[in-house]
PADREN-960886 format. One line per 8 residues: number of its first residue (from 1); for each residue z, y, x of C-alpha. Coordinates in pm, whole numbers, plus 50000, padded with zeros to 5 digits. Each point is the difference from the previous one (the first is absolute). Example, Ala and Ser with C-alpha at 12.3 -4.5 7.8 and 13.67 -1.06 7.14 Angstrom:
BEGIN
1) 50780/49550/51230  49934/50344/50137 .
END
This chain:
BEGIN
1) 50000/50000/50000  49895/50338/50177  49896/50316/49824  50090/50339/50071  50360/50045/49895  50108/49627/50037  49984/49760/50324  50150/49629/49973 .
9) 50257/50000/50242  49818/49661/50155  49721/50221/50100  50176/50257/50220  50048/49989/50365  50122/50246/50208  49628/50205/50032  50110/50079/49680 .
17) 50327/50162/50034  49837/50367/49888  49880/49836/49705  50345/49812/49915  50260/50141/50236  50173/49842/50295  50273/49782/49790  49706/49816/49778 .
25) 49794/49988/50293  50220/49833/50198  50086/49755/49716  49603/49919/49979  49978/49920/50363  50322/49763/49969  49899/49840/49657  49655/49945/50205 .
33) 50175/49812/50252  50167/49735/49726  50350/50216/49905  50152/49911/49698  49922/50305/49838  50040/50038/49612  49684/50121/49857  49868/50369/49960 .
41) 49786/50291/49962  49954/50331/50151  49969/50346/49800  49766/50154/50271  50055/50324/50191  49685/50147/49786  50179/49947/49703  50223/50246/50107 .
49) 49762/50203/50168  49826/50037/49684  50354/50034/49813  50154/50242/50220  49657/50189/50043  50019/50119/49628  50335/50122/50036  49857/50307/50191 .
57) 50306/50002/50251  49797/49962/50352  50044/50415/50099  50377/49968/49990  50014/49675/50145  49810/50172/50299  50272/50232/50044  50295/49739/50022 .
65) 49949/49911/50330  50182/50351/50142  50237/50037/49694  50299/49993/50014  50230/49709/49879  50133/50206/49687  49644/50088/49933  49885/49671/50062 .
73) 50235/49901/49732  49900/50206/49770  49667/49854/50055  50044/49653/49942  50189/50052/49658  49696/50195/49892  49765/49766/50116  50189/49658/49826 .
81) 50026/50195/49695  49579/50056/49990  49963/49630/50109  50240/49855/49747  49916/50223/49733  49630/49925/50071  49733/49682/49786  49854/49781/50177 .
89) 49658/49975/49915  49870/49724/49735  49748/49843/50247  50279/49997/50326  50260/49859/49680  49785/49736/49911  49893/49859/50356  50366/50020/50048 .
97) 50150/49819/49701  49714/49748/50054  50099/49892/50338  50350/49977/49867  49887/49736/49727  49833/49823/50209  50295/49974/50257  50234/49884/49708 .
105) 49810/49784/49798  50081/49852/49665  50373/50047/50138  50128/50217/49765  50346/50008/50157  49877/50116/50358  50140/50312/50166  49856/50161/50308 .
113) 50112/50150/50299  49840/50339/50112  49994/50124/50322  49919/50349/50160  49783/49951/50299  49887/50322/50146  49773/50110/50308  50295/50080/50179 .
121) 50237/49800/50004  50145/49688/50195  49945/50151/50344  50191/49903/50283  50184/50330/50011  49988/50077/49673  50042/49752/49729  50104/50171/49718 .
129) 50172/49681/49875  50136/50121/49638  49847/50343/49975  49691/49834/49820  50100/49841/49632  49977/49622/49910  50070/49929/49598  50082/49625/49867 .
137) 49964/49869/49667  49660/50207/49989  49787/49889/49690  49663/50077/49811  50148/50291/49751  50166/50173/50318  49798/49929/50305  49773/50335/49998 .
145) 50375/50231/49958  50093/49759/50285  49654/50061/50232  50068/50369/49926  50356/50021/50114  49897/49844/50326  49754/50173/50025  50271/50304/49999 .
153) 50212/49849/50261  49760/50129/50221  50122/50347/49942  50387/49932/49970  50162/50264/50146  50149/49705/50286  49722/49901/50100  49822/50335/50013 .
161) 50293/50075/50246  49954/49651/50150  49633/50046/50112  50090/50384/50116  50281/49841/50266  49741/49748/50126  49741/50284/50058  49735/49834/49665 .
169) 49808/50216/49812  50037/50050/49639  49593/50036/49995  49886/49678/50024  50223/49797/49856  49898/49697/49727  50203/49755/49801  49871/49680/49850 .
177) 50184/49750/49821  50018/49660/50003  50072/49809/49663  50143/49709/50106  50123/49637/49757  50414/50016/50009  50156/49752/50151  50316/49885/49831 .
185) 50215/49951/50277  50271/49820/50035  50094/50129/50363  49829/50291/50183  50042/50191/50258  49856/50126/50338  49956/49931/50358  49996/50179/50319 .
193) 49778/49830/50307  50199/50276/50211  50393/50134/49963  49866/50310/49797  50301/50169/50197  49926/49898/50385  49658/49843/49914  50137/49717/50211 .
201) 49723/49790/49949  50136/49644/50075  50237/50081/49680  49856/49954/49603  50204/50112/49753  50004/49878/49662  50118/50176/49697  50049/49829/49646 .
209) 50160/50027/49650  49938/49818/49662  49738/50137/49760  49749/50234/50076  49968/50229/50344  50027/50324/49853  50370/49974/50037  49973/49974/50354 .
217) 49743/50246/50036  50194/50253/49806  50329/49964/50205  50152/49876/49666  50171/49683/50167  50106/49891/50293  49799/49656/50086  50056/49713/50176 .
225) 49929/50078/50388  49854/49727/50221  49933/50036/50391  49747/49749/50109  49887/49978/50363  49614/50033/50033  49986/49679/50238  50157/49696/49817 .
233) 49990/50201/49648  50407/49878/49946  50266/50248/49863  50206/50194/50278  50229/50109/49747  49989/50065/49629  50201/50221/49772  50011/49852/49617 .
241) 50094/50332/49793  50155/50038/49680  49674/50020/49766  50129/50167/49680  49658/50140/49875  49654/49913/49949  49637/50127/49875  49973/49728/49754 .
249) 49619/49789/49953  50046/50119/49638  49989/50358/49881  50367/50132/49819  50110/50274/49912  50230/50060/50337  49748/49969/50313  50324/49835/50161 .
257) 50174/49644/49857  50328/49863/50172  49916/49702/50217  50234/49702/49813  50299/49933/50190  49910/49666/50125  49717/50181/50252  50125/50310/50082 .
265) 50152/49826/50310  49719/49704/50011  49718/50049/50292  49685/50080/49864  49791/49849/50240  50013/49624/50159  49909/49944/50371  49647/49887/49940 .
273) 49953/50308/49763  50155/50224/50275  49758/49861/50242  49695/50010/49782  50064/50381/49944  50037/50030/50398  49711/49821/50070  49736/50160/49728 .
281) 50152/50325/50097  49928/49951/50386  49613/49875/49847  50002/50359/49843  50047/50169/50372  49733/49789/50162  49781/50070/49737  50066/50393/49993 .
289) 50069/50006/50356  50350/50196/49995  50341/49916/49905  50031/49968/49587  50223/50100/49674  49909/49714/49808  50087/50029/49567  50020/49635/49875 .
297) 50090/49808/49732  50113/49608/49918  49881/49888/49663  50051/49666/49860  50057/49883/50349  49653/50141/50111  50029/50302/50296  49799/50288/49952 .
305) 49874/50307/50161  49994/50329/49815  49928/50246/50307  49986/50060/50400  50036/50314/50162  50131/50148/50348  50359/50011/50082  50024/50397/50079 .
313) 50170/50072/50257  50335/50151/50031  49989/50344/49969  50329/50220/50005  49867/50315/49928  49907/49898/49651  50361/50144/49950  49884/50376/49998 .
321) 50322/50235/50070  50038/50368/49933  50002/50335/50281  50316/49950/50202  50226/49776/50223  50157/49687/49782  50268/49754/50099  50022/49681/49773 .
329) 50311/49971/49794  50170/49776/50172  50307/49940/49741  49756/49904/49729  49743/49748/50218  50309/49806/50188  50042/49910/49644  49686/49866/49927 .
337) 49677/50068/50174  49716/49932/49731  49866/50312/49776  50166/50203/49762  49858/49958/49630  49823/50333/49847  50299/50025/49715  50256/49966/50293 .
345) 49899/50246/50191  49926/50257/49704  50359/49924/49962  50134/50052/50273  49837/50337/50073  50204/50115/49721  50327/49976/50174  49898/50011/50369 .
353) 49691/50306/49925  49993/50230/50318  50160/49702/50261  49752/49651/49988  49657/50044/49955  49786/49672/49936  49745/49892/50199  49807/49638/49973 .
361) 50293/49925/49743  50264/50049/50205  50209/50313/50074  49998/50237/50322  50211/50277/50133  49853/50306/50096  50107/50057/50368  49936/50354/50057 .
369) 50354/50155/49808  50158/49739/50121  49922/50114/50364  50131/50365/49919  50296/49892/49814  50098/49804/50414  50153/50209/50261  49814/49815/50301 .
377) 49635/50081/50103  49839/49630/49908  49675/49894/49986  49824/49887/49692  50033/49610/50097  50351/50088/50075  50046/50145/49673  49845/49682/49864 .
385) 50194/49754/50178  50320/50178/49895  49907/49962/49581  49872/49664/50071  50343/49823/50145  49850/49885/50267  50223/49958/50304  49873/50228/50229 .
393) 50181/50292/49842  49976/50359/50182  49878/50053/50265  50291/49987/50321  49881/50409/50128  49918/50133/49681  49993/50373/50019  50201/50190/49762 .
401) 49836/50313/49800  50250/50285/49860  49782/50100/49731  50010/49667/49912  50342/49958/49982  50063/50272/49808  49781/49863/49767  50151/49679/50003 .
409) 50396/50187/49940  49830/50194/49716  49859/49730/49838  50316/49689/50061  50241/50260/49861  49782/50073/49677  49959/49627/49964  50408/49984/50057 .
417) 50083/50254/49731  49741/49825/49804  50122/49663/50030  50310/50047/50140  50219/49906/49618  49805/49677/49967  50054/49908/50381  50385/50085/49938 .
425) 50029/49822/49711  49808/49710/50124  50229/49945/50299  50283/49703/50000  49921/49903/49669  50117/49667/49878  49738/49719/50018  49984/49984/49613 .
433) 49934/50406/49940  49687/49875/49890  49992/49754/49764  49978/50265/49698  49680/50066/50111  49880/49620/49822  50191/50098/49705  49746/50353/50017 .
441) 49695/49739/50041  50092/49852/49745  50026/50250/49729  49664/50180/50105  49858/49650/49947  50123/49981/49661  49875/50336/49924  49634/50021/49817 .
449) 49972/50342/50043  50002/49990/50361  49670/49897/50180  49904/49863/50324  50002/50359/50128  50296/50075/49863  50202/49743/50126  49867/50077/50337 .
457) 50146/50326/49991  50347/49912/49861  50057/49711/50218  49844/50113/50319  49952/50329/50059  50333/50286/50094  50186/49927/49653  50099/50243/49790 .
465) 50301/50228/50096  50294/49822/49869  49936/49711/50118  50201/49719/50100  49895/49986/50426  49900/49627/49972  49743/50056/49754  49789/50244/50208 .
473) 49952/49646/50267  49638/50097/50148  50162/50349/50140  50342/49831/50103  49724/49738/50147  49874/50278/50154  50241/50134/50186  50166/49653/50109 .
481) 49679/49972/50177  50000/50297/50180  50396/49970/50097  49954/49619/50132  49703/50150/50189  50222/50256/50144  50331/49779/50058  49789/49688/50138 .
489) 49846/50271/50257  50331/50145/50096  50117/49638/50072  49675/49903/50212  50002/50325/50156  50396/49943/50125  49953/49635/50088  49678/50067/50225 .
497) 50191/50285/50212  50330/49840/50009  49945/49617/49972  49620/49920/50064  50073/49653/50136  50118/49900/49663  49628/50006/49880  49803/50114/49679 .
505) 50148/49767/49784  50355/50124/50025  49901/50276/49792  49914/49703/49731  50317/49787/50078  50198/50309/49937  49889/50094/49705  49934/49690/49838 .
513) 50320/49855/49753  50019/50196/49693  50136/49777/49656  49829/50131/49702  49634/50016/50086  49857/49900/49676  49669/49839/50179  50252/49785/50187 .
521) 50164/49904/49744  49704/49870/49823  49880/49755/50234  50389/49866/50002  49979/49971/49621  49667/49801/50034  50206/49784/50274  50275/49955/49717 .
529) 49722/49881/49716  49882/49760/50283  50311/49822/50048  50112/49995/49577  49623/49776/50015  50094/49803/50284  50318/49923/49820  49789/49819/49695 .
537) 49716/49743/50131  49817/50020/49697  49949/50466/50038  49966/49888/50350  49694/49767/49883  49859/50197/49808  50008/50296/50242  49808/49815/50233 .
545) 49734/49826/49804  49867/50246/49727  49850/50305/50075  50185/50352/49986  49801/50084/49698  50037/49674/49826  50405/49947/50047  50137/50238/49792 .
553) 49951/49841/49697  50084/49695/50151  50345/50109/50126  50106/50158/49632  49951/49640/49851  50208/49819/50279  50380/50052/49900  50112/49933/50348 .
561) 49810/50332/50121  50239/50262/49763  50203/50104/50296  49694/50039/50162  49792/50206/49724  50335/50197/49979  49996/50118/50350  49606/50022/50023 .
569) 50026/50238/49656  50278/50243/50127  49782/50005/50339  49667/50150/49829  50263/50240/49803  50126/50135/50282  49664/49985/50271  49742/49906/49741 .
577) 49835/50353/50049  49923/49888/50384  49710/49862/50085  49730/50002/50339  49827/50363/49996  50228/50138/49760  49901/50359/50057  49722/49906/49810 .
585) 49992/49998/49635  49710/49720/49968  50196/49741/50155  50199/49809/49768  50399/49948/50030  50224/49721/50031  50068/50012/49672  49689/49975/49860 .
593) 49926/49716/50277  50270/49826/50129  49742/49734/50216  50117/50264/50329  50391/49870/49965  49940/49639/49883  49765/49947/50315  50282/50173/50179 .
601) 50308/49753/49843  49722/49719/50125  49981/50125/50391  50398/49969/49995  49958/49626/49877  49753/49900/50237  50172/49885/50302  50278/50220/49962 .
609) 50343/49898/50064  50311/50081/49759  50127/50347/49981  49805/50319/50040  49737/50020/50272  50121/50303/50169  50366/50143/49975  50119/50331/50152 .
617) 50256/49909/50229  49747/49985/50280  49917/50343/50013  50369/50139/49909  50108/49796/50287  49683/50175/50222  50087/50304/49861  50384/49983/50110 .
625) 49915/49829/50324  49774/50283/50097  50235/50281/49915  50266/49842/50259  49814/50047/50266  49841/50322/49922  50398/50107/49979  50085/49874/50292 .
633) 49686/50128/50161  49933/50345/49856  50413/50069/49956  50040/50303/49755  49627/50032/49967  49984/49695/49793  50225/50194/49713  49643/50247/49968 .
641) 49766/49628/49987  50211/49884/49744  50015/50326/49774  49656/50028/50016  49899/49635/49955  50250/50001/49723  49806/50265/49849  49701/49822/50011 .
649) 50092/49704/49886  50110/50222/49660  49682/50152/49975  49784/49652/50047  50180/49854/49749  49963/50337/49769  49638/49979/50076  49954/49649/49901 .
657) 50197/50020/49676  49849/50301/49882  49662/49817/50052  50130/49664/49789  50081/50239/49731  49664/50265/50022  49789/49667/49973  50151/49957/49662 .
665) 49889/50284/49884  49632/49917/50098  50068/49676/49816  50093/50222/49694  49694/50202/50011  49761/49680/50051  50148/49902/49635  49910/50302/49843 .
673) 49634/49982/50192  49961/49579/49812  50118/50182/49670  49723/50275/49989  49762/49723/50184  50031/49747/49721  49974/50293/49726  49643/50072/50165 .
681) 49918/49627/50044  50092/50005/49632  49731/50254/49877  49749/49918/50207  50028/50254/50229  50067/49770/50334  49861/49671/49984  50163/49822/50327 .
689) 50416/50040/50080  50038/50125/50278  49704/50307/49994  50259/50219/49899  50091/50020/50393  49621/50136/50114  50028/50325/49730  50154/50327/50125 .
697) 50272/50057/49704  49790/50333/49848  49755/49672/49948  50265/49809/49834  50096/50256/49758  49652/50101/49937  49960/49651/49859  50293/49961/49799 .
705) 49856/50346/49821  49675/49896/49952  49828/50232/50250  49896/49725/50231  49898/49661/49854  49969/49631/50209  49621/50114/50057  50109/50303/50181 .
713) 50210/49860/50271  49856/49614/50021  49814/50141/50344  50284/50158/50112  50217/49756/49960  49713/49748/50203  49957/50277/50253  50335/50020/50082 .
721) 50105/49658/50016  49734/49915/50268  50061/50304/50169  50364/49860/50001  49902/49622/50146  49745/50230/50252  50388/50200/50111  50176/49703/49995 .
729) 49777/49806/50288  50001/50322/50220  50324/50007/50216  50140/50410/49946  49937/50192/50269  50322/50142/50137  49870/50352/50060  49740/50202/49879 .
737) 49858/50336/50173  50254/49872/50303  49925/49796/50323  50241/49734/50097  49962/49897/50327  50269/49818/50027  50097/49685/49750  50247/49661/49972 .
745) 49785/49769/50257  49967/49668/49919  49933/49788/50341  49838/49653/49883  49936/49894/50399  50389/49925/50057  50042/49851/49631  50187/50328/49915 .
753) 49985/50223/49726  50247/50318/50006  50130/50247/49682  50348/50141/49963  50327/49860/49956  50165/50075/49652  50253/49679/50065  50104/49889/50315 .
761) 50079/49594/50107  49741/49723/50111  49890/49714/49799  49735/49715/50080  49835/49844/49733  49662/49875/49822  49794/50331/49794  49942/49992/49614 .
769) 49733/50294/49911  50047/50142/49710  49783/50277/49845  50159/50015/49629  50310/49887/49950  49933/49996/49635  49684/49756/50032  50134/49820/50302 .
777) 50387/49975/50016  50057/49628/50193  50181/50090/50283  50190/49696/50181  50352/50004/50183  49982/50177/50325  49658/50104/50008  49858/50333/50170 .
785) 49884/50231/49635  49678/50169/50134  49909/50251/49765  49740/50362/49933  50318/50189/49926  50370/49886/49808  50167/50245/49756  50335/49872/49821 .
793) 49860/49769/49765  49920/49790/50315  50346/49959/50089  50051/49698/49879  49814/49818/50216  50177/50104/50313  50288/49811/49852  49760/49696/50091 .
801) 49846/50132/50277  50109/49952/50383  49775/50409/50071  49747/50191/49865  49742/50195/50173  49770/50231/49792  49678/50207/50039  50181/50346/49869 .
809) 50359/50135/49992  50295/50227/50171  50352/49940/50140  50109/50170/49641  49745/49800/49781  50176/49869/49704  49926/49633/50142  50161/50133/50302 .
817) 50321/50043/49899  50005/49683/49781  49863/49800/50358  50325/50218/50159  50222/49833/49764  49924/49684/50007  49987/49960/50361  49632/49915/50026 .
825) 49795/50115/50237  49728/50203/49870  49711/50187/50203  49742/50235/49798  49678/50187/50091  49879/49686/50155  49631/50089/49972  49748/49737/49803 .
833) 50294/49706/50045  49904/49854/49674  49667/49948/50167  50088/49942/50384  50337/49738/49866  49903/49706/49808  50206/49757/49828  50134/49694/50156 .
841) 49995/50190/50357  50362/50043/50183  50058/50293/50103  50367/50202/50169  50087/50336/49790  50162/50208/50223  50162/50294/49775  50159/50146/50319 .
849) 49659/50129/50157  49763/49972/49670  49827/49661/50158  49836/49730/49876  49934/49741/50238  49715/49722/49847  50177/49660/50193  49737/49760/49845 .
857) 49609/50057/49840  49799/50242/50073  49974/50342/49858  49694/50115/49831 .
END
């Protein structure tokens, strides 16, 4: 079948990729060459010639290649509105619909697939994987509303932008679209020939989930993640995720069905399917003749391949930042490294407007007040290395600048007499001065009138005058910061000039030991709920042989698991607002999900012995053994060490309270968000859960008024989420607009990586990587926790494990002072460990010197 408008997709090759575009070309070379490719047509590039020809829009398209990105904007909404608003003509319709009855048959249940496949697109430096729209569940009355809106995506404002940053003009651009038979997959997914990171290429990685790929594609879920070496095609390691969603083979109403409990935690690919993917994926890059991003698709047991294109390669100035000299947030990304979600950081600007600004989804610190606000004349890496913790600190002959300290008296005494009642009142408060602030959570929740907005503003912004000092936690979490900055400091600073051969990790010893840290406390409550299941054989059982998700249910039937339930339930009152990345309000809490403590309860059984795991009569008795001999050393001297370490041992604590209690006020807010989510899922105006998270809030309330309807921000919504996956695989830069030229080294010739010490002590043991503790919590007895970052709701784990070593994180990380506590040693800012450690290797944490020593395997 060939004509003008319509091309079978079994006669195009690659000489016709002006004709088809580069993704249906490619797919006609490979289907050439014996692919299992489901059958298809192409809506030519003339058909939109001709289409887009009658729209009269070629002068301003001429002039978009020097606009401006706001005017370039403007453009492409004008330009989608004349193309969707546009007919089609009866002679292009009918070729069109023809094909397409054809391609179906007598099948009157068939749905297509159609794909956007411009002239631009899949190059090796410029892919523009998701900026081009696919549609499922296409049929015969909406396939030409279909052709037209991908014909659109062409002129999306993204990737308008997109071609601008790769230097593509807007001129001669073309989209053609391939109509393609849906597959009705049970598994799909895709595959890398190449890490799409390192573009290692003796690495293939293979991503899958149940149902259709779109879930993937849109950074809805979080797959299954396979590493296969390239030589014997065998799994170097695999993560199986929690799979909670799915596009389902059937159209619904939601575009997103739960996954039933019984897979959620069940692989979705076997070893010969896992190789089968490698292998046809690794025929895709011979064939195209560079490494691949391979879409496919398992359907009644039969593998599939939907489409090939280049891996692009990395490229980190994608993330675009504004004039000036930025720092990342460090607080914020020790927490949890991946990408802030568009309704999070609208959010957030509300309370922190003026201080953060976001860049590539995660926040930065403008460095230039900062710089004037320092007495000292520093350079801007100095500046830099200052905000970002790390632990090179000032500079040893920094120059002081009177103007500058004049500036900085001026501006510390306004701040005092500004802040100066709450830091008063927040001093030598009793460890429970808080705990009104859940009974404040909890009436705001109960209240209808208030919104997600305005809880955010009575539970964690300055309070209202009047009010009780623990409910204003984020500035009392605040200020703790800053004075444990300060008091840790003064002790370093004392015990480097008057006792340097005690070593950095005095300054840890010293002031480690406080009772009353509630993230301490947490994992010895977990401890507890282990040994009340050791104590009955048949929780134990059960415990160990159903999955976290599945037993729940399980446990409420068994009547020798009510001490058990009766511990586990007045756990998730007390922490069930906790959960990993907690500053964000798209992750889910305990207490929605309890699978995070169950697997926990589960790493005490394993192999553990009776009793707790870790008690904290080890570091009181380092603590005490350390201040003898600093006494009998340093003489009166050691009276100023232990005022000042006591000092910051009261603001760490402070600090890490305020933080348990600020979190539950996010918690509080992400239940209003659900409410006003499922009223929109209700009337139609959001059709996934979840979306709610990629809409700025004006957005949200636009479409709870009526102003905006589901058709208004479906693209945005799709925009952002790729643009979110795109983030998420690009490691932050640490600086923008300011050179570094110095970093943490990581030497791989002597087997060494280095970072910082945020708890001292040595331990030996075997590594466990583990990227999400909430997909991936199996930790055994004693092993070495290598991890991107660790905020609180990690904590637990170091209960089972022997260290920890992470990618990100401070000395006063939150993780740091739980680490402190428990007498583990813990070393941070360990660059790319998750990548250079693997599991099963042995490896010697030492916390003293921020070491890790790889004993046996070899590092990546």
């Amino acid at each position: 079948m060939k004509n003008d408008f319509i091309l079978s997709l079994g006669a195009v090759r690659t000489g016709d990729m002006s004709l088809v575009g580069r993704k249906a070309a490619n797919l006609g070379e490979l289907l050439a060459s014996g692919f299992p490719i489901p059958q298809a047509f192409v809506v030519t590039t003339t058909a939109f010639r001709r289409y887009f020809g009658s729209l009269g829009l070629q002068d301003e398209i001429d002039r978009t290649d020097t606009a401006t990105e706001e005017e370039l904007r403007g453009t492409c909404t004008r330009i989608q509105y004349q193309i969707l608003s546009g007919t089609i003509t009866k002679d292009m319709a009918g070729e069109i619909l023809t094909a397409y009855k054809s391609l179906v048959g007598t099948d009157e249940h068939a749905r297509s697939v159609v794909r956007s496949s411009a002239t631009a697109e899949d190059l090796p430096r410029a892919s523009f994987a998701g900026q081009h729209r696919t549609y499922y569940y296409v049929e015969s009355a909406n396939l030409l509303e279909i052709v037209r809106r991908c014909w659109a995506s062409l002129w999306s404002a993204e990737a308008a932008i997109y071609r601008a940053a790769h230097g593509i003009s807007h001129r001669f651009g073309a989209m053609a679209v391939i109509v393609q038979r849906m597959i009705r997959s049970e598994v799909s997914g895709i595959a890398f020939t190449a890490d799409p990171l390192t573009l290692d290429p003796q690495t293939i990685i293979i991503e899958s989930n149940w149902g259709l790929g779109a879930a993937i594609m849109d950074g809805r879920v979080t797959p299954d993640r396979y590493v296969v070496s390239r030589l014997t095609l065998r799994v170097r390691e695999r993560r199986v995720a929690e799979k909670r969603l799915m596009v389902p083979t059937d159209p619904v109403s939601e575009r997103l069905v739960e996954v039933p409990q019984d897979k959620r935690y069940l692989e979705t690919l076997s070893p010969q399917q896992i190789e089968a993917v490698a292998a046809m994926a690794l025929r895709c890059e011979q064939q195209l003749g560079s490494p691949q991003d391979v879409e496919w698709a398992v359907a009644q047991g039969e593998l599939h391949l939907l489409q090939s294109r280049p891996i692009t390669t990395p490229r980190q100035q994608e993330i675009v930042a504004p004039a000036g000299k930025w720092v990342l947030f460090k607080p914020i990304v020790e927490n949890f490294t991946d990408p802030l979600t568009p309704l999070q950081i609208d959010l957030m600007k509300r309370v922190f407007s003026g201080f953060l600004q976001p860049i590539g989804g995660r926040f930065y610190v403008n460095i230039a007040p900062v710089r004037w606000l320092l007495p000292l004349d520093l350079s801007d890496e100095a500046v830099a290395n200052l905000l970002y913790l790390t632990k090179d600190g000032l500079p040893r002959r920094a120059r002081f600048r009177l103007l500058r300290l004049s500036v900085t008296v001026i501006v510390g005494v306004a701040a005092w007499l500004a802040a100066g009642v709450l830091l008063i009142r927040s001093r030598g408060m009793p460890d429970d001065f808080m705990d009104g602030y859940r009974d404040l959570c909890q009436a705001t929740e109960r209240d209808s009138r208030v919104g997600p907005v305005g809880a955010l503003r009575r539970l964690l912004t300055v309070g209202r005058v009047g009010d009780p000092v623990g409910w204003t936690v984020v500035p009392v979490n605040f200020s703790a910061a800053i004075r444990s900055s300060f008091w840790v400091g003064v002790v370093r600073t004392m015990l480097k000039r008057w006792a340097p051969d005690f070593g950095p990790s005095a300054v840890a010893t010293l002031c480690a030991g406080s009772e009353g840290v509630l993230s301490v406390e947490m994992g010895r409550e977990l401890a507890v709920l282990a040994d009340l299941a050791r104590q009955e054989p048949d929780v134990a059982s059960l415990l160990l042989r159903t999955t976290p998700e599945e037993v729940l249910p399980r446990l409420r039937d068994a009547p020798a698991a009510r001490a058990f339930l009766t511990h586990l339930d007045a756990f998730l009152a007390k922490h069930g607002h906790r959960t990993a990345k907690e500053f964000e309000v798209q992750t889910p809490r305990w207490i929605e999900n309890p699978s995070f403590v169950i697997a926990t309860v589960r790493n005490h059984l394993i192999e553990a012995a009776d009793g707790p795991c870790v008690t904290p009569e080890p570091v009181e008795q380092g603590r005490k053994a350390l201040e003898g001999r600093l006494r009998q050393s340093l003489g009166w001297r050691w009276i100023l060490i232990r005022v000042a370490a006591q000092r910051a041992q009261e603001f760490l604590k402070l600090r890490e309270n305020t933080r348990f209690y600020h979190i539950m006020g996010v918690g509080v807010v992400r239940k209003k968000i659900l409410i006003v989510e499922e009223e929109l899922l209700r009337d139609g105006q959001l059709k996934c859960r979840g979306d709610i998270f990629f809409l700025l809030w004006s957005e949200v309330t636009a479409l709870r008024s009526g102003s905006l309807r589901w058709e208004d921000v479906e693209e945005r919504i799709h925009d952002r989420r790729i643009g979110h996956v795109r983030l998420a695989k690009l490691s932050p830069p640490r600086t923008f607009g300011v050179e570094i030229t110095s970093s943490p080294s990581t030497s791989v010739a002597d087997n060494v990586l280095r970072g910082q010490c945020a708890s001292p002590g040595h331990y030996e043991g075997v590594v466990r990587v583990i990227l999400d503790p909430g997909a991936d919590a199996s930790l055994r007895l004693g092993e070495v926790l290598v991890a991107p970052y660790a905020d609180p709701a990690w904590s637990p784990l170091f209960l089972t494990a022997g260290a920890a070593v992470v990618e990100v994180g401070s000395y006063l990380s939150h993780a740091g002072t739980v680490a402190r506590e428990y007498g583990m040693p813990f070393v941070v800012d360990v660059p790319e460990c998750t990548r250079r450690l693997r599991t099963g290797m042995r490896v010697l944490v030492d916390g003293d010197r921020g070491t890790v020593h790889i004993l046996e395997g070899e590092p990546v």
